[in-house]
C-alpha positions as CSV (number, residue, x, y, z in Angstrom):
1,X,53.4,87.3,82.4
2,X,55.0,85.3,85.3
3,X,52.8,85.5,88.3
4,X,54.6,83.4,90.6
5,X,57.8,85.0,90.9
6,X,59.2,81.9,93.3
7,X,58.6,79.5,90.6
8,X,61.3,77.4,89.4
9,X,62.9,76.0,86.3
10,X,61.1,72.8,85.4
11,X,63.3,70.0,85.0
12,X,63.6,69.5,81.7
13,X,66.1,72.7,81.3
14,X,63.5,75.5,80.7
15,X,65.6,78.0,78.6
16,X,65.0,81.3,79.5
17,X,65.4,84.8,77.6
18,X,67.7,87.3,79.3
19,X,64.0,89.8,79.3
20,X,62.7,86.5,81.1
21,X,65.5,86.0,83.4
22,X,65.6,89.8,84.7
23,X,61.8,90.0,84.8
24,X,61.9,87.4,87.6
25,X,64.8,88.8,89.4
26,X,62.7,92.0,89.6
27,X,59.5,90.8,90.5
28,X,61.6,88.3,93.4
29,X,63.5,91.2,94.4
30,X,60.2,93.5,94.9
31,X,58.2,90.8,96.4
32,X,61.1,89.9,99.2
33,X,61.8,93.7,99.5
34,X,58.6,95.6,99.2
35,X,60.2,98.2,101.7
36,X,63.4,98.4,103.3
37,X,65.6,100.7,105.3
38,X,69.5,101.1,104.3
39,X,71.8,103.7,105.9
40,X,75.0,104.7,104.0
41,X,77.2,107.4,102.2
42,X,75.7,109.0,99.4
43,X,78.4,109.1,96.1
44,X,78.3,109.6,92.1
45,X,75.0,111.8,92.1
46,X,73.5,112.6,88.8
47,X,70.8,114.5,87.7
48,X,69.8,114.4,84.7
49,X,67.2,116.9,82.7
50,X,64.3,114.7,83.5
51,X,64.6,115.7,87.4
52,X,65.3,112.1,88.1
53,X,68.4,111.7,90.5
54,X,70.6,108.6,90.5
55,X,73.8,107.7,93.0
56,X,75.2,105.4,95.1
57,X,74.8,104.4,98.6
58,X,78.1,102.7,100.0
59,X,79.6,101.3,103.0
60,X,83.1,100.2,103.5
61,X,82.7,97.3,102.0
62,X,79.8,97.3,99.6
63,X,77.7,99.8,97.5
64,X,74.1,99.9,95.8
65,X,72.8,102.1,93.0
66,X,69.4,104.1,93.8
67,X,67.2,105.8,91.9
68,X,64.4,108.4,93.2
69,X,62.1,110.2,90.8
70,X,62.1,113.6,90.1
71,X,58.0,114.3,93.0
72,X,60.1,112.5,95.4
73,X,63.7,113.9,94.5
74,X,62.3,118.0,94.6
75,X,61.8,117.2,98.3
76,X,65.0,116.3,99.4
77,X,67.2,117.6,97.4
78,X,68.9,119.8,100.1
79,X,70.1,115.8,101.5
80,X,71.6,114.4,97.8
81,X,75.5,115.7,98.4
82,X,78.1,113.6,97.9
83,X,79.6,112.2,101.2
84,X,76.6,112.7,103.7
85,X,75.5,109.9,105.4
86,X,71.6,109.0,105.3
87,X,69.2,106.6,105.5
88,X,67.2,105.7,102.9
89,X,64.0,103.8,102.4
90,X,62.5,102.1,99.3
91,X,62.2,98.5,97.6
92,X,64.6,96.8,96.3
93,X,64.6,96.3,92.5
94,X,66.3,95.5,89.2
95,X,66.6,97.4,85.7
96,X,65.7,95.0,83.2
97,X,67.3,96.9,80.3
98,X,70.8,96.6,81.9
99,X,70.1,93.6,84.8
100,X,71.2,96.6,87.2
101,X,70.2,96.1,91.0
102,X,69.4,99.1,92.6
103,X,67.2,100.2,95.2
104,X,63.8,102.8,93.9
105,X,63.8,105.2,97.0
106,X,60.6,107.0,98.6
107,X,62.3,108.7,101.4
108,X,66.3,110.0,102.3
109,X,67.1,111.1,105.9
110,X,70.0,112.7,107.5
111,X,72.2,109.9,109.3
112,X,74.8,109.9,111.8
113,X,77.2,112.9,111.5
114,X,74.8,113.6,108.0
115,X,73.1,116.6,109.4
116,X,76.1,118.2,110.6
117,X,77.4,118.0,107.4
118,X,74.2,120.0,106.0
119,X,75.3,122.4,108.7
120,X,79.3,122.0,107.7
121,X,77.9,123.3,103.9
122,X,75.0,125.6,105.0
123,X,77.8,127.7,106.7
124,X,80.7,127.1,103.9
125,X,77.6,128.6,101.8
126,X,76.9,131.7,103.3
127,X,80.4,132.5,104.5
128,X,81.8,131.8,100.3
129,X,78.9,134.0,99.6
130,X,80.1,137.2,102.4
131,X,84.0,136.8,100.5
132,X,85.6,135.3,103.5
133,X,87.0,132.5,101.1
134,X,88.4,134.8,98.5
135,X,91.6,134.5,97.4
136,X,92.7,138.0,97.0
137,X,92.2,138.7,101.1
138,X,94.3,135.5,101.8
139,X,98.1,136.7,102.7
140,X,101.3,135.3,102.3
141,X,103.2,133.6,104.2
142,X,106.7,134.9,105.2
143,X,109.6,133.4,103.5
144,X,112.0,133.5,106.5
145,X,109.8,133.6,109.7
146,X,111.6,134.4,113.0
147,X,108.5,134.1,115.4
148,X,105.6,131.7,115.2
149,X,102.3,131.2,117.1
150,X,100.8,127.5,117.7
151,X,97.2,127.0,118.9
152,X,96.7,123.8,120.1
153,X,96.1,121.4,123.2
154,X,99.8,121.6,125.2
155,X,98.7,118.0,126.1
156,X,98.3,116.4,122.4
157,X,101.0,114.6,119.9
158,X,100.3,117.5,117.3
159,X,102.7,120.2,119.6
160,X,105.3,117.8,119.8
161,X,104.5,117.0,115.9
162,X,105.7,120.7,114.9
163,X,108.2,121.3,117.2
164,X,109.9,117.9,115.8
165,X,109.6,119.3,112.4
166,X,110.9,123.1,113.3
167,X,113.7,120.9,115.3
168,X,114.6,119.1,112.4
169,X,114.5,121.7,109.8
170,X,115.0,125.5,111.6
171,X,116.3,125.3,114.9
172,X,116.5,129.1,115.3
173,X,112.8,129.7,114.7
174,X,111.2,130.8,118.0
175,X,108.2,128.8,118.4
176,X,105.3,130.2,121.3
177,X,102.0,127.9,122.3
178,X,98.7,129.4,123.1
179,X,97.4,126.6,125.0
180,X,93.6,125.9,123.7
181,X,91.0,122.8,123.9
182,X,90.7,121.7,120.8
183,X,87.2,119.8,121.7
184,X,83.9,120.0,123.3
185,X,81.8,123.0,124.2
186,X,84.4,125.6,125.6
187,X,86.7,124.9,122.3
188,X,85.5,127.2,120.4
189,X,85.7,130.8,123.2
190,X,88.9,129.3,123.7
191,X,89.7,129.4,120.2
192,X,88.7,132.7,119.5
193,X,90.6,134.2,122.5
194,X,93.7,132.1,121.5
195,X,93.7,133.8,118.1
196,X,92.9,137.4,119.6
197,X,96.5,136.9,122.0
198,X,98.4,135.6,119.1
199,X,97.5,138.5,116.9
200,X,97.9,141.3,119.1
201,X,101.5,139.6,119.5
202,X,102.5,140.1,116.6
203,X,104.4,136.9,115.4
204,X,105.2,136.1,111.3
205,X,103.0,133.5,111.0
206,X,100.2,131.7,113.4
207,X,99.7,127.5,113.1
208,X,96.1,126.7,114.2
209,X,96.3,122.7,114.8
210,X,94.4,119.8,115.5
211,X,95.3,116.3,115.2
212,X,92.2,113.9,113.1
213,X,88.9,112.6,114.9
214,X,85.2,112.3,114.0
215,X,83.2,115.4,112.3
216,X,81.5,116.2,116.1
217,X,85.4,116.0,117.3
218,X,86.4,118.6,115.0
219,X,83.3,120.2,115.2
220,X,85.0,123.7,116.7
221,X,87.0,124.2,113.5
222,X,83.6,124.5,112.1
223,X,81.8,127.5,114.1
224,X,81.0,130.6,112.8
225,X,82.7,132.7,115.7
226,X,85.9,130.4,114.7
227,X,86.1,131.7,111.3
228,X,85.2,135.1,112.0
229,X,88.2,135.6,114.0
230,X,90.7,133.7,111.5
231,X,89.3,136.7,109.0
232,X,90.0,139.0,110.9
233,X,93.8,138.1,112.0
234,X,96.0,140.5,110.7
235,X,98.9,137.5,110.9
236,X,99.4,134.8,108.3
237,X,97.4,131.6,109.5
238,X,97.7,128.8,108.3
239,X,95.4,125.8,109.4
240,X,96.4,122.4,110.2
241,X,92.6,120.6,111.3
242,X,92.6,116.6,111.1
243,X,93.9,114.2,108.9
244,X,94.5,114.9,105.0
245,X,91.3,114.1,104.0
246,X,89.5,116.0,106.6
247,X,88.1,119.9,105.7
248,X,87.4,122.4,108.2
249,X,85.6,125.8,107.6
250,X,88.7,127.7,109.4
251,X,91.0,125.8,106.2
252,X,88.4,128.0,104.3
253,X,88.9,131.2,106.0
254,X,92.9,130.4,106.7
255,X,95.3,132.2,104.3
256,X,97.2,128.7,103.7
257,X,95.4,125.2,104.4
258,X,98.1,122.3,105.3
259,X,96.8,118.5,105.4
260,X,98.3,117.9,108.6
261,X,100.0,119.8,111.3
262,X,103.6,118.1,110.6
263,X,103.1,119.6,107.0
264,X,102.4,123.1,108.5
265,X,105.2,123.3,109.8
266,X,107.2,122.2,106.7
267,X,105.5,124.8,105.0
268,X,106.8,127.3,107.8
269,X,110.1,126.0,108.0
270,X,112.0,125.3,104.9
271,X,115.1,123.4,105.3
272,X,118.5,125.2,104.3
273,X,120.8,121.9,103.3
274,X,117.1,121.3,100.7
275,X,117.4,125.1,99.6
276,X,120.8,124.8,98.6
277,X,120.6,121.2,97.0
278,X,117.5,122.5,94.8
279,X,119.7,125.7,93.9
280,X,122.5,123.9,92.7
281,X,120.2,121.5,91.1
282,X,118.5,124.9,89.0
283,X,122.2,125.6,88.3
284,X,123.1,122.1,86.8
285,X,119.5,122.6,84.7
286,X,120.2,125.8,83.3
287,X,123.3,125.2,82.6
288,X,122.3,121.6,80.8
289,X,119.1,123.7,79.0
290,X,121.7,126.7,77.8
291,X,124.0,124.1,76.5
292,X,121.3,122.2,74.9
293,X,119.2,125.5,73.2
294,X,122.6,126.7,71.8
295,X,123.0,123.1,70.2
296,X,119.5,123.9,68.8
297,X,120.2,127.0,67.5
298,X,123.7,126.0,65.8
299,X,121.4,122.9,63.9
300,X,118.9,125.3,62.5
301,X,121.2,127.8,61.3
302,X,123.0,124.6,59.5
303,X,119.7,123.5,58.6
304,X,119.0,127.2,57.2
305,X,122.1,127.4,55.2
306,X,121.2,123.9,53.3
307,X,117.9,125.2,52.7
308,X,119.0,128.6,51.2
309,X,118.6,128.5,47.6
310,X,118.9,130.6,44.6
311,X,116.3,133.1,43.7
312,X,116.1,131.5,40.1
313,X,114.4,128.3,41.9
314,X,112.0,130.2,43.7
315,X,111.2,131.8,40.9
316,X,110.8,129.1,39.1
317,X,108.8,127.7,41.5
318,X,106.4,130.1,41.5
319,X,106.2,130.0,37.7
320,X,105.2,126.9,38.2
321,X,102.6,127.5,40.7
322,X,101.2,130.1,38.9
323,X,100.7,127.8,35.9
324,X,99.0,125.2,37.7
325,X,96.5,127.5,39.4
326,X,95.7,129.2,36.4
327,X,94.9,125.6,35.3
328,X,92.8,124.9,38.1
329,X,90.9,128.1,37.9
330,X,89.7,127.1,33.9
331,X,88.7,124.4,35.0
332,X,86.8,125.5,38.2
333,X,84.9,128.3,36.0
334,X,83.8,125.2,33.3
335,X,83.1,123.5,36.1
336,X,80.7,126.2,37.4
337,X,79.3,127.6,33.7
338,X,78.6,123.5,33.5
339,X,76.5,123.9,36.7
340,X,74.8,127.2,36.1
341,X,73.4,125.6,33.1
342,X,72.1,122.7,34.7
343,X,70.3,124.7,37.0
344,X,68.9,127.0,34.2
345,X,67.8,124.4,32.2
346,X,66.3,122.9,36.0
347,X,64.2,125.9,36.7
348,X,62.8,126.6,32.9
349,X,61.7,122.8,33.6
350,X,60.0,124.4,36.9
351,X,58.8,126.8,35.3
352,X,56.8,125.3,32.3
353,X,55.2,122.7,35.4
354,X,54.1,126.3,37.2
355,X,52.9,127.6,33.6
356,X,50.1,130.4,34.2
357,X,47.8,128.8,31.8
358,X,47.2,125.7,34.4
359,X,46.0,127.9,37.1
360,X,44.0,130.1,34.7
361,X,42.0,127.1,34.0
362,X,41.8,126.0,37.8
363,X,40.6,129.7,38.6
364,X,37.5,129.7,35.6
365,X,36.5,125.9,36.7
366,X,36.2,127.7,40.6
367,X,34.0,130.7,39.2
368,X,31.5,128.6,37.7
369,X,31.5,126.6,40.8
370,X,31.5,129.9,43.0
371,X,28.5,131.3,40.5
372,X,26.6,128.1,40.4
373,X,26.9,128.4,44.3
374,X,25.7,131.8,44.2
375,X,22.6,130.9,41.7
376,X,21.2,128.4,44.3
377,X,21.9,130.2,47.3
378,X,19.9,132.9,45.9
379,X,16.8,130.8,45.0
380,X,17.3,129.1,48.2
381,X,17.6,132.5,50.1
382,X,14.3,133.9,47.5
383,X,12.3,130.3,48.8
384,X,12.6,131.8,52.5
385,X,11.9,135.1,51.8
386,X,8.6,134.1,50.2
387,X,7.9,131.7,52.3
388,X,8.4,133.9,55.9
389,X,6.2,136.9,54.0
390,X,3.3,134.1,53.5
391,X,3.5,133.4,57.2
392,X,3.8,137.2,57.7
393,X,1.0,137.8,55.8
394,X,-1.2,135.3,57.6
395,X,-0.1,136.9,60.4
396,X,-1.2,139.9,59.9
397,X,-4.4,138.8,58.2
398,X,-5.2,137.1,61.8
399,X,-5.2,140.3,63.7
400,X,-6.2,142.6,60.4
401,X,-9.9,144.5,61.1
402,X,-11.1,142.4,57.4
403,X,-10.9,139.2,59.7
404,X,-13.2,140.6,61.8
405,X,-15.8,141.8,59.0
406,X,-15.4,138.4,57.8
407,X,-16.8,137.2,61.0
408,X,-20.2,139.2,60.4
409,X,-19.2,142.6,62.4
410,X,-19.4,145.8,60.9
411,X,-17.2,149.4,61.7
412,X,-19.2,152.6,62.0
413,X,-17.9,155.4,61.4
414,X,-19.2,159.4,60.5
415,X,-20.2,160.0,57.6
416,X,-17.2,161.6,55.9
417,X,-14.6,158.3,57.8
418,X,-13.2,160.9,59.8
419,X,-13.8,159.2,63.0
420,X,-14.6,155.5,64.4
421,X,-18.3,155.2,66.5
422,X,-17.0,153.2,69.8
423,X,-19.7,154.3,72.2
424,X,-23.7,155.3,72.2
425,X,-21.8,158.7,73.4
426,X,-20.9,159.9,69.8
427,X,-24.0,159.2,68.3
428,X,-27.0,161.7,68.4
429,X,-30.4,160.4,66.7
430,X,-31.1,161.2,64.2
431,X,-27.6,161.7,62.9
432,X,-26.7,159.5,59.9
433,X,-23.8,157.2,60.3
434,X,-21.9,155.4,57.5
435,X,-21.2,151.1,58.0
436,X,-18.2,149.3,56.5
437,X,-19.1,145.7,55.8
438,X,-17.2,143.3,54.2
439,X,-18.2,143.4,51.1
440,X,-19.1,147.2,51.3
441,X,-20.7,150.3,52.6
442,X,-23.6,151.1,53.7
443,X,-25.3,154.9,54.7
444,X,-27.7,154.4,58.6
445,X,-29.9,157.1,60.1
446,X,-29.7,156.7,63.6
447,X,-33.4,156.8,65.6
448,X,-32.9,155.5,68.9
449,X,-30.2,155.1,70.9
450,X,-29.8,153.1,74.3
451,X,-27.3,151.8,76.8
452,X,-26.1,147.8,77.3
453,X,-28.0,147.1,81.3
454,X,-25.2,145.3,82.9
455,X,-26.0,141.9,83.4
């Protein structure tokens, strides 16, 4: 066991194991980093069946594994999501079996924009769970539209984005703005009344835009009262929030979600000159896959008419199949007679090994056990008995009325032993009275009778 975990190779080249070497990279690693706060992006959680979790914690330009067990891991498990930022605390490790470095955590906190992303999903949850995300109460958009809604700021790059793109693409669509901030406190009324106009309005399709920033910038797109009123739009939205890689709860609620607010309008405005290239393009393919499935069909009917044969062959064929699986089946029933046999001759080998007679003999030799047991339980059992009824018997003898004749007293009694003398009271001179002694009786005349003077 290496208790100096600073200790270094001596110089005449100490080989080491590959146990040894990551045995002292742990214990140097644990002893520099007892305890240690890291703040990154959680990624590639896994949780196994032991309750264990496992993931990484990157940066930009770096990651680290991390590992907390399953007492610590029950208590924050409403933090381990991939893509939240937290801070974590633990020391800093290695495991051996692999010669992984990771980081065996204690403690994960919300960082930075983290807890609004616990809101961002908290929300996503319990909207999913009302139906606001369902697919079959999303709409279509129109195929031609004439009129179009934009909510956005009249002051940012997305407006001119979209009209560049209608420009470009559909001149003759009529594009309207309903001016809205897009960020900070009042966003959000804004929003919602923004929406209301546009719906009562009563345009083909409504483009609710923003161009990117942080998760607090785009932090509107993600209230409740926002995605309320998208559901209940009667238009065709379709929202255009951030950057490509950035997800909004109103691209949720939206009947169409577009990565960015140039694509929105694409998706609103198709381009004629493309229309008609990709139609004559299906015309050239179908034309090209007609060709080639009748070129198809004319080889398998060729193919067909080689492969036609005479119904003598086929019948001969199947002569010959018939012999060879008449063949087979001889030999399978030989085959299993061969291994019925076995298996009889098997169990009659059983059997004889299991013959009655064995047990018979195994039974008698346990009766005469069994009776020789019985024999000396009963003496043993008849020793007690006579044993307790001596005690018994001296027992009784102790408090029996012989004892006390033994001891030289006497009983009297009348004459005929119909009643016991206790007191001077039942005696009346000169009335006889009969003694039992011990060894005895004995016939008294009574002359004198006088009471015991209390000392």
């Amino acid at each position: 066991m290496l208790t100096d975990p600073f200790q270094r190779l001596g110089l005449d080249r100490e080989v080491l194991t590959v146990s040894q070497l990551n045995q002292r990279a742990r214990l140097l690693l644990e002893d520099v980093f007892p305890q240690v706060w890291v703040e990154g992006e959680l990624s590639n959680i896994a949780r196994p069946a032991s309750g264990h979790v496992y993931f990484t914690l990157k940066d930009r330009n770096a990651q680290v594994r991390c590992a907390i067990f399953k007492q610590q891991a029950s208590r924050v498990r409403d933090l381990l999501r991939d893509g939240l930022l937290v801070r974590v605390r633990g020391r800093v490790s290695l495991y051996e079996g692999r010669g992984d470095y990771q980081m065996i955590l204690d403690s994960v906190e919300a960082a930075g924009d983290g807890a609004l992303r616990l809101a961002f999903e908290a929300l996503k949850t319990a909207l999913q769970a009302e139906g606001l995300f369902a697919q079959e109460r999303k709409q279509a958009l129109p195929a031609h539209p004439q009129r179009i809604g934009i909510i956005t700021s009249a002051s940012g790059a997305v407006l001119h984005d979209i009209m560049s793109v209608f420009a470009r693409r559909a001149p003759h669509v009529q594009l309207t703005l309903i001016p809205s901030a897009v960020q900070g406190r009042e966003a959000t009324a804004q929003l919602v009344r923004a929406l209301e106009l546009a719906d009562r309005a009563e345009f083909d399709a409504i483009i609710l835009a923003r161009g990117g920033g942080s998760l607090e910038d785009l932090w509107c797109f993600n209230e409740e009262a926002l995605a309320r009123a998208v559901a209940q739009c009667r238009t065709p939205i379709v929202s255009a929030v951030g950057h490509e890689t950035d997800v909004s709860i109103s691209d949720f609620v939206a009947d169409v979600r577009a990565p960015t607010p140039s694509a929105a309008a694409e998706l609103l405005a198709p381009n004629r000159l493309e229309l008609l290239t990709t139609l004559r393009s299906i015309e050239r393919r179908l034309t090209l896959r007609l060709q080639e499935a009748l070129n198809r069909k004319h080889l398998q009917l060729q193919h067909l008419r080689q492969r036609l044969r005479h119904p003598r062959e086929r019948l001969q064929q199947h002569s010959q199949r018939l012999d060879d699986l008449t063949l087979r089946l001889q030999r399978a029933v030989q085959t299993q007679q061969q291994q019925r046999n076995q298996r009889l001759d098997h169990l009659r080998a059983r059997l004889n090994v299991q013959h009655p007679q064995q047990s018979i003999v195994t039974q008698q030799l346990h009766i005469k056990q069994l009776e020789q047991r019985l024999l000396r339980a009963s003496q043993q059992h008849l020793n007690q008995s006579k044993q307790r009824l001596q005690m018994l018997m001296q027992s009784l003898h102790v408090v029996s009325p012989l004892a006390t004749l033994e001891r030289g007293y006497s009983i009297l009694s009348t004459t005929d032993e119909q009643q016991i003398i206790r007191s001077i009271e039942d005696l009346k001179p000169p009335q006889t009275v009969q003694a039992r002694l011990i060894d005895g009786h004995a016939t008294l005349q009574v002359t004198q009778v006088s009471a015991t003077t209390a000392g």
